[in-house]
C-alpha positions as CSV (number, residue, x, y, z in Angstrom):
1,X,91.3,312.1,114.3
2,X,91.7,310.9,110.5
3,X,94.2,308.7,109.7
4,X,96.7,309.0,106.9
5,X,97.8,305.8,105.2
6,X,100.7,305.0,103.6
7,X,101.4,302.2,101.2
8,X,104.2,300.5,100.1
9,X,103.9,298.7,97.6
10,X,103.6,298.1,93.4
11,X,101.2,300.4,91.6
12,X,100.0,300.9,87.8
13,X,101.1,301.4,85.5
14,X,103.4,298.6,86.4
15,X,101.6,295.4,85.3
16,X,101.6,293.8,88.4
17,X,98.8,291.8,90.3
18,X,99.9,293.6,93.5
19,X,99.6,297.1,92.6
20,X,96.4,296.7,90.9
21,X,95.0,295.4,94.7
22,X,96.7,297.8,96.3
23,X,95.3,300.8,93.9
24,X,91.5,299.3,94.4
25,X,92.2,299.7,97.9
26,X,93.0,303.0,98.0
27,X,90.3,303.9,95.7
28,X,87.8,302.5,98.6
29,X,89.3,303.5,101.2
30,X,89.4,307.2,99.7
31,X,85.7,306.9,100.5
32,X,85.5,307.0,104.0
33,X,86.6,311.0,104.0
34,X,85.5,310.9,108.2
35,X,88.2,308.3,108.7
36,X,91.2,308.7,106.1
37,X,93.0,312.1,106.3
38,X,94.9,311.6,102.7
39,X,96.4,308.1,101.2
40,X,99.5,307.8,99.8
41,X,101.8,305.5,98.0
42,X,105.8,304.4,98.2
43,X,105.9,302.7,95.2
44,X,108.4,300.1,94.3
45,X,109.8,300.5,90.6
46,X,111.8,298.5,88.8
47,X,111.7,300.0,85.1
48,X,111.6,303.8,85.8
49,X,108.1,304.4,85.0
50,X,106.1,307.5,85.4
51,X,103.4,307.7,88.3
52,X,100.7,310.2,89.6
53,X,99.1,310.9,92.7
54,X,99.1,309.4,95.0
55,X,102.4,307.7,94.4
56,X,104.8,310.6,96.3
57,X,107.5,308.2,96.8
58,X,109.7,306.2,94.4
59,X,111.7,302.8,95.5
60,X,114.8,301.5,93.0
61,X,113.6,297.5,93.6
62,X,117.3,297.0,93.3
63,X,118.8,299.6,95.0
64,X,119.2,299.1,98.5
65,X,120.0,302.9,99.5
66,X,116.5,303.9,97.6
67,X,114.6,301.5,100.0
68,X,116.7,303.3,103.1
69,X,115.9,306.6,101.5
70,X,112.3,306.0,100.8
71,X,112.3,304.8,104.5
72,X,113.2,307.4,106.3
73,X,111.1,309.9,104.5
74,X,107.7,307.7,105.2
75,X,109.0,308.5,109.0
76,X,109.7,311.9,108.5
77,X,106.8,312.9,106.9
78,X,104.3,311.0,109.6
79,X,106.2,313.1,112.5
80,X,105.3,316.0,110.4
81,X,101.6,315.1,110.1
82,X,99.0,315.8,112.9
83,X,97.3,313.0,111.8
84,X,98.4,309.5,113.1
85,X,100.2,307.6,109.7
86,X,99.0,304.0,109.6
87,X,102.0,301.8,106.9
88,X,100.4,299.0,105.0
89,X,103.2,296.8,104.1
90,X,102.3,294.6,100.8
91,X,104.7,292.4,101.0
92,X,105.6,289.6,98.1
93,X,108.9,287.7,98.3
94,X,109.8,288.5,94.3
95,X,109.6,292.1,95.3
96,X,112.4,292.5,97.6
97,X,116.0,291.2,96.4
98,X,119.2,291.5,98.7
99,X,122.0,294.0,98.2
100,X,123.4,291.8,95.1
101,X,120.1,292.0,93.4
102,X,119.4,288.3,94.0
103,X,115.3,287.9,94.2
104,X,113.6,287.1,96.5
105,X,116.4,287.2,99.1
106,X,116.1,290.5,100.5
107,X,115.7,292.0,104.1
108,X,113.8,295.5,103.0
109,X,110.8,295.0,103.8
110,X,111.9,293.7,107.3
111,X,114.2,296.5,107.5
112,X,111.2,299.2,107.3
113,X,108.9,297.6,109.6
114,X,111.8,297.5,112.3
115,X,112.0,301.2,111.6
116,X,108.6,302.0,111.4
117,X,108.3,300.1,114.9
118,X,111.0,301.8,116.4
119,X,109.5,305.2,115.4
120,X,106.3,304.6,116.7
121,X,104.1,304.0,113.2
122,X,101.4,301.4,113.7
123,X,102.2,299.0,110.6
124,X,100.2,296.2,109.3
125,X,101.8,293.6,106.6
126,X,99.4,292.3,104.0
127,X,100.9,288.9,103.0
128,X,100.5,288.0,99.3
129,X,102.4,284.9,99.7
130,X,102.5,282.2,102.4
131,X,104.3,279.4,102.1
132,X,103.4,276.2,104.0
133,X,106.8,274.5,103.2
134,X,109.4,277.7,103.7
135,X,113.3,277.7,103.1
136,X,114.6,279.1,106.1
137,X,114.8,282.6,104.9
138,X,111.4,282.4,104.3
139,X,110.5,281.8,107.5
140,X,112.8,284.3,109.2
141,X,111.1,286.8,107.2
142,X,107.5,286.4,108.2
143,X,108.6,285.6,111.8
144,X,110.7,289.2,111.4
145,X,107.8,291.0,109.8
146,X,105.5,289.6,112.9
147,X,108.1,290.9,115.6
148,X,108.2,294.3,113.9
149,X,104.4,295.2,113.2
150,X,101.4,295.3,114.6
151,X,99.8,292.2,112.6
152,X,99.5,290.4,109.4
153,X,96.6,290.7,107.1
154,X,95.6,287.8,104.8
155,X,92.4,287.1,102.5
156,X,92.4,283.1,103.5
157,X,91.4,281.6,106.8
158,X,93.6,278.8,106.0
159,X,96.4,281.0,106.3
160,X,95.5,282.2,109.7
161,X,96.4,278.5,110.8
162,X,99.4,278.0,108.7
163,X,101.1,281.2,110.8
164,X,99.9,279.6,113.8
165,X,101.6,276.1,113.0
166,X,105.0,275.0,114.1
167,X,106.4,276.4,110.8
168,X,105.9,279.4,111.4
169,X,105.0,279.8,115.2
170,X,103.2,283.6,115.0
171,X,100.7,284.2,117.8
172,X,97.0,283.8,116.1
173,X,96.6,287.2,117.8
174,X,98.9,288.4,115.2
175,X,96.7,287.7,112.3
176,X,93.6,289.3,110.7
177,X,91.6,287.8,108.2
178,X,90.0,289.9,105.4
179,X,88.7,289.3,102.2
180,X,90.8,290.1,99.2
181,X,87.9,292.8,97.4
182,X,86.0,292.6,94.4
183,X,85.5,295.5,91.7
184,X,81.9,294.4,90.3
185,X,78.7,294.7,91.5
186,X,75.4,293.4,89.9
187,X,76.1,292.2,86.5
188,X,72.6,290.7,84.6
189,X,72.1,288.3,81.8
190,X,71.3,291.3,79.4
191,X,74.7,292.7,80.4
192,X,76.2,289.3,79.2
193,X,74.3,288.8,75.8
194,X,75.1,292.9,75.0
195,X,79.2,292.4,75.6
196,X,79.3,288.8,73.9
197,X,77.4,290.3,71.1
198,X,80.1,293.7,71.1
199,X,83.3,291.4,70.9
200,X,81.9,289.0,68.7
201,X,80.8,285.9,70.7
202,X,77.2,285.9,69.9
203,X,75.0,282.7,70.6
204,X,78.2,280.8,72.0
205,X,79.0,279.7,75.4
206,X,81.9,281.3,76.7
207,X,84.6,279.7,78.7
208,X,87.2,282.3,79.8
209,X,90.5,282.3,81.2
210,X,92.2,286.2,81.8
211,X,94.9,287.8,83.6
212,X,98.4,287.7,83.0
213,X,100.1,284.5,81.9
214,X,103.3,282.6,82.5
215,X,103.7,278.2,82.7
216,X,102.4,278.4,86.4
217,X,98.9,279.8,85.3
218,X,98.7,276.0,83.4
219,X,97.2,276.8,80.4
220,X,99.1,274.5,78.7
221,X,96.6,272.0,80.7
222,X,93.0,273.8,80.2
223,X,94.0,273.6,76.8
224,X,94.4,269.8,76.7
225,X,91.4,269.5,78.8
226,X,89.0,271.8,76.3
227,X,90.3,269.6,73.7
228,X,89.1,266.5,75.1
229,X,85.6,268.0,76.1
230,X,85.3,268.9,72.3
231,X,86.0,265.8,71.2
232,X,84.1,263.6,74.0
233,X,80.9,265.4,74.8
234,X,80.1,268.0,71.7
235,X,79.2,267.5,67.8
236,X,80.6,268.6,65.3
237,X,77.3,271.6,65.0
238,X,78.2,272.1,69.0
239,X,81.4,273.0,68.6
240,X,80.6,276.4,66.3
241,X,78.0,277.2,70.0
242,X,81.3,277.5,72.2
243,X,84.4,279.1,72.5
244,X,87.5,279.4,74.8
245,X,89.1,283.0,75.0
246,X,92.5,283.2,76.6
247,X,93.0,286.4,77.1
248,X,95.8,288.3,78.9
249,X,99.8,288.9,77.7
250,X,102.4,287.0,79.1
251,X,103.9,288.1,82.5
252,X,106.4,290.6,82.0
253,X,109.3,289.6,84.6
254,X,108.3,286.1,82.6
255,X,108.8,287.5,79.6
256,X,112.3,289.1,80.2
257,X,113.9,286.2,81.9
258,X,117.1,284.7,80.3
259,X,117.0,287.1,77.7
260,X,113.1,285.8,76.4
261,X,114.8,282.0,76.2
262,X,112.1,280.8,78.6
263,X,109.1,282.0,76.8
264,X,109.9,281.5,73.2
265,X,109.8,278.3,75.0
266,X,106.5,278.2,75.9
267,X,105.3,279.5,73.2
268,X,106.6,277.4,70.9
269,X,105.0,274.3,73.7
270,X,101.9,275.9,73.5
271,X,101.5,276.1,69.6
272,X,102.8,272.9,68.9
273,X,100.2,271.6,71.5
274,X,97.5,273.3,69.8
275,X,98.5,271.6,66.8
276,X,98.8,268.3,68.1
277,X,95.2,268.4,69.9
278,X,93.7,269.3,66.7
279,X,92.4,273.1,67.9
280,X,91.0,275.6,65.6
281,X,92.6,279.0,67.1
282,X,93.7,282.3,66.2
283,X,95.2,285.7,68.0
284,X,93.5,288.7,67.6
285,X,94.8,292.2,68.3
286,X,91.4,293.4,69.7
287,X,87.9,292.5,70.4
288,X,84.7,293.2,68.3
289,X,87.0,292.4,64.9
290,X,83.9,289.2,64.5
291,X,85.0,286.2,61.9
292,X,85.5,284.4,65.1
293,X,83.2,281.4,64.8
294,X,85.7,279.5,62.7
295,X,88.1,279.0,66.1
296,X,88.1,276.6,69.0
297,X,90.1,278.9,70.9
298,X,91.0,282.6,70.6
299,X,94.0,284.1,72.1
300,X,94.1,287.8,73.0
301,X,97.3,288.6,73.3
302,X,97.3,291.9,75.4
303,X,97.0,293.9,79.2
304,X,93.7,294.2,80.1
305,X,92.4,297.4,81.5
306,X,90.0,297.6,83.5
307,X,87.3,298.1,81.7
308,X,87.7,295.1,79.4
309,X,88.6,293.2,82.5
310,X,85.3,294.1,83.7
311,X,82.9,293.2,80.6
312,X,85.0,290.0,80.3
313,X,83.5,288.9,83.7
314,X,80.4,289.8,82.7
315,X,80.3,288.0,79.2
316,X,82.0,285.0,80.9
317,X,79.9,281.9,81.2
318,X,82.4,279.7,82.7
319,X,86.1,280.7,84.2
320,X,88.6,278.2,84.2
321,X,91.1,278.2,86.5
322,X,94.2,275.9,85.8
323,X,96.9,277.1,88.2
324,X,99.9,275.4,89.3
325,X,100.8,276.7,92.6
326,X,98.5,275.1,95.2
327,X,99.7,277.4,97.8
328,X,98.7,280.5,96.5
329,X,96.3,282.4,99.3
330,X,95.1,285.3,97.3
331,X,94.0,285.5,93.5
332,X,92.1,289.0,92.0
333,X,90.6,286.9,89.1
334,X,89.2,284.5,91.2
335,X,87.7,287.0,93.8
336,X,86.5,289.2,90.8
337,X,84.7,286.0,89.4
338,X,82.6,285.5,92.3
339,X,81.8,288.8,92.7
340,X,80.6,289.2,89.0
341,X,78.6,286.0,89.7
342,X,80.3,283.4,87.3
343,X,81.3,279.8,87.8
344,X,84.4,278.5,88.3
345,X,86.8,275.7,87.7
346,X,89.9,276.1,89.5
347,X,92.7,274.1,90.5
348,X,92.7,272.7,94.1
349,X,94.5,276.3,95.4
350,X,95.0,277.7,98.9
351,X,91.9,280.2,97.7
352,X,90.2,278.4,95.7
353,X,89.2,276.1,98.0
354,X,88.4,278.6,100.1
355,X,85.9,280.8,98.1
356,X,84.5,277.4,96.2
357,X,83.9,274.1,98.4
358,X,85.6,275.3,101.8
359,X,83.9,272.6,103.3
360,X,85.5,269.6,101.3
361,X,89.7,270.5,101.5
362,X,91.5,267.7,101.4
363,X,89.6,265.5,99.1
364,X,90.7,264.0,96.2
365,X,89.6,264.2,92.3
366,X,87.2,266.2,91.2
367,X,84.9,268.5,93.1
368,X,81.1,269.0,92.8
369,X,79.5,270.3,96.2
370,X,75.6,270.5,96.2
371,X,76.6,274.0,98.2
372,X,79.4,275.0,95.9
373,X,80.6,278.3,93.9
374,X,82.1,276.3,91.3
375,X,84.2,273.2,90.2
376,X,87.7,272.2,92.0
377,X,89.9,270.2,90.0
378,X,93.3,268.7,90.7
379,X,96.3,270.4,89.0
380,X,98.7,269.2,86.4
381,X,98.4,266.5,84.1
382,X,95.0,265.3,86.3
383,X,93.6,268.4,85.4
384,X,92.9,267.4,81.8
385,X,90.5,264.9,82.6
386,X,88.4,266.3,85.2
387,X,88.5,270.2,83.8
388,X,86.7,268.4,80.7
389,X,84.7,266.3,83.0
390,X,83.6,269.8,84.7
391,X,83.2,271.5,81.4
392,X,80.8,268.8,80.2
393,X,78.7,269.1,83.5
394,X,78.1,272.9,83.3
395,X,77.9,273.3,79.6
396,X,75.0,270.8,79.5
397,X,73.4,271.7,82.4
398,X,72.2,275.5,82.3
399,X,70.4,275.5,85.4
400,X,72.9,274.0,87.9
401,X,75.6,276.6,86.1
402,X,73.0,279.6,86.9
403,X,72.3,278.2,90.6
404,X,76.0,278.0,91.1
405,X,76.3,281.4,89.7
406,X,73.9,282.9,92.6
407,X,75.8,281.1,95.1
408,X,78.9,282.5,93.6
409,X,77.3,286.1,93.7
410,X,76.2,285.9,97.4
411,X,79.4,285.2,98.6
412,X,81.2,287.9,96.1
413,X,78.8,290.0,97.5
414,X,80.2,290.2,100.9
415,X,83.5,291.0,99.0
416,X,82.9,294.2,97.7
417,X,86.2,296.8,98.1
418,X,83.9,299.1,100.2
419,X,83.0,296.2,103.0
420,X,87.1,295.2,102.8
421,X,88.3,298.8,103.1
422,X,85.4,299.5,106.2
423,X,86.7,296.5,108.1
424,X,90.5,297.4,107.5
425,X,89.8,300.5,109.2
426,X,87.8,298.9,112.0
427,X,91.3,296.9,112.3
428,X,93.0,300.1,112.2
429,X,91.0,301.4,115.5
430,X,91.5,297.7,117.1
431,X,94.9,298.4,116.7
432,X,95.1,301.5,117.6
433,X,93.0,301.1,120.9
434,X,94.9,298.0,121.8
435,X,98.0,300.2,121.9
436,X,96.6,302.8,124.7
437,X,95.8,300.2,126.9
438,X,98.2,300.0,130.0
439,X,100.4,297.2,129.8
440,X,99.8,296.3,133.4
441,X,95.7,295.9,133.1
442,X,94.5,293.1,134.9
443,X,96.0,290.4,136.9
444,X,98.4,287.8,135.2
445,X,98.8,284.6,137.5
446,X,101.6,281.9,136.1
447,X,100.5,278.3,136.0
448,X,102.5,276.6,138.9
449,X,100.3,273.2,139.6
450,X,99.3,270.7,136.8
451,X,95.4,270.8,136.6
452,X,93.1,268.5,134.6
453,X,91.3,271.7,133.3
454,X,94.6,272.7,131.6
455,X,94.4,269.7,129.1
456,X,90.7,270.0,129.0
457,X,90.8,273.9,127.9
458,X,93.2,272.5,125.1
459,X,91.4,270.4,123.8
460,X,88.6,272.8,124.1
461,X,90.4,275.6,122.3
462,X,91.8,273.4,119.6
463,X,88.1,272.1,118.8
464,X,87.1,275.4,118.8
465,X,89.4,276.7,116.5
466,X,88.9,273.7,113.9
């Protein structure tokens, strides 16, 4: 019997990191037309925007009764359906505030899985955030969301052991680890000369960095760093063969924040930066308008759709990564950038380290592994240094930068929206199955007598394991 699936979740056009994963996995799921009955979406608003199918539900962010009213219809509407409805949860702290509006302090998405439990819906929480270092509400919501569901899923195997840790104290059998999905297939060098040629980058090395931006995506640091590979490594003729596009619009939620106070802010840090290192930059309103050969840096100052998104990767020669938040477990840009097979520098992140040098977390400095997908870096103010260090090592050498690149695209490769949604829905029928069993099968003795093996199977399990 097919199964219908229900999201909650953010969804375009709300300019949101969240809903743009959660939209590509629908897209592949909606392949699998054996398996998936129909897919459809509870969307959580915050602006009163206008959405399509297959958004059929509408959550007020702020309005508690909305979530209770969006809740109980995702129940009646499965006890209406003949097909079994299977809730994926994407849950994100800064999308669920408490009954005051505070963010980030709010019980809802708690609140739904304890109902969806109750009412028999098999419900799997996708966690987009996993803090190592929790405040106690934190915590009590992940250990919540574990009591009430059927599992988590999350796109790092680091995080698997971080539930399984004494902060958190989730049973590993809880968790599921699946790769966050990519969007591109099988992009070739002619595909890279044709787009740098359309947008104006012809015969110039192109180091990107995309997606939306706000002071934790640490541009303010690439910045610094691109200066000082300029000025250390390239001539004064070298400089007119490379280029740094920063392209993306501020975060929105950034943007609106104290009235705007914060991001004049920035802004005004950023250009007098600029300024200070010396840059040649400019802002364009859109692609292809050429004369761009006179700039350092070029900023493009707006959303990306997708298909601009797309021919960025594949124009890319090298993707800088500066972020700030060393905990984050999931990033689209980053995934997308294997899977386009590009290079990467990237700060010393939960997922960066996963999908570059998995194999070398924990070390200091920088980060050049004769298997790796890319560059890791430390963040902050070391990050000047050793992104222009990592820049100078890829820029002059073209065949390291293209062997990384087919390491990069092997592993993208196994990333691909289609292989994520296949193995969801092999989850799904774990799940499911798991469920029917009788409680009672097989024998359970309790451990009376100490026993050497005991220890031993520890040790055994925890070596496993590591």
């Amino acid at each position: 019997m097919p199964y219908n699936i229900r999201i909650v979740s953010t969804y375009p056009p709300r300019r949101c990191g969240i809903g743009t994963f959660s939209r590509d996995l629908a897209n592949a799921l909606e392949h699998f037309t054996g398996e998936i009955g129909h897919i459809r979406v509870a969307v959580i608003d915050n602006n009163k925007m206008s959405y399509h199918i297959p958004v059929d539900l509408v959550i007020d962010q702020y309005n508690p009764e909305s979530w209770h009213k969006a809740t109980a219809d995702i129940a009646a509407r499965a006890r209406e359906s003949a097909n079994p409805t299977i809730v994926l949860l994407q849950h994100e702290y800064g999308l669920d505030p408490d009954k005051d509006g505070n963010e980030a302090k709010g019980d809802n998405f708690v609140t739904m899985a304890k109902t969806f439990s109750q009412q028999g819906l098999l419900t799997i929480v996708y966690l987009h955030t996993l803090l190592d270092n929790p405040d106690s509400h934190q915590k009590r919501t992940l250990q919540n969301l574990a009591d009430y569901s059927d599992g988590f899923i999350v796109t790092t195997e680091q995080a698997v052991d971080i539930l399984e840790s004494d902060t958190y104290k989730i049973n590993r059998s809880k968790v599921k680890h699946i790769d966050h999905g990519i969007r591109i297939l099988t992009p070739s060098q002619s595909d890279r000369l044709t787009i740098k040629k359309e947008y104006g980058f012809e015969n110039r090395i192109l180091i990107s960095t995309l997606g939306l931006r706000s002071p934790d995506k640490g541009i303010q640091y690439s910045i610094g760093a691109y200066a000082r590979f300029l000025n250390e490594s390239c001539t004064k003729d070298q400089r007119e063969n490379i280029v740094y596009l920063i392209a993306g619009q501020c975060h929105p939620e950034f943007v609106k924040a104290d009235d705007g106070r914060f991001y004049r802010e920035y802004q005004a840090t950023i250009e007098q930066s600029l300024k200070d290192l010396g840059l040649r930059w400019c802002e364009i309103k859109e692609l292809g308008t050429g004369g761009l050969k006179d700039y350092d840096i070029v900023f493009y100052n707006t959303f990306l759709d997708e298909d601009t998104l797309m021919k960025l990767y594949s124009a890319t020669n090298i993707m800088v990564l500066p972020y700030l938040n060393m905990r984050q477990i999931s990033s689209g840009i980053l995934a997308d950038t294997l899977g386009a097979g590009r290079v990467a520098i990237a700060t010393k992140f939960t997922y960066a380290f996963e999908l570059i040098s998995p194999k070398m977390r924990g070390r200091e400095g920088i980060i050049v592994d004769k298997h790796a997908r890319g560059i890791l870096v430390d963040s902050g103010e070391p990050s000047i240094e050793q992104i222009a260090q990592g820049l100078d090592y890829l820029v002059f050498d073209r065949d390291e930068r293209l062997r990384m690149e087919k390491r990069a695209h092997e592993r993208g490769h196994r990333m691909r929206w289609d292989n994520v949604a296949w193995e969801l829905l092999q989850h799904i029928e774990f799940l499911q199955s798991k469920r029917q069993e009788a409680p009672s099968r097989g024998m359970q003795l309790t451990r009376k007598k100490a026993s050497i093996f005991a220890e031993r199977n520890t040790k055994l399990l925890t070596k496993r394991q590591s």
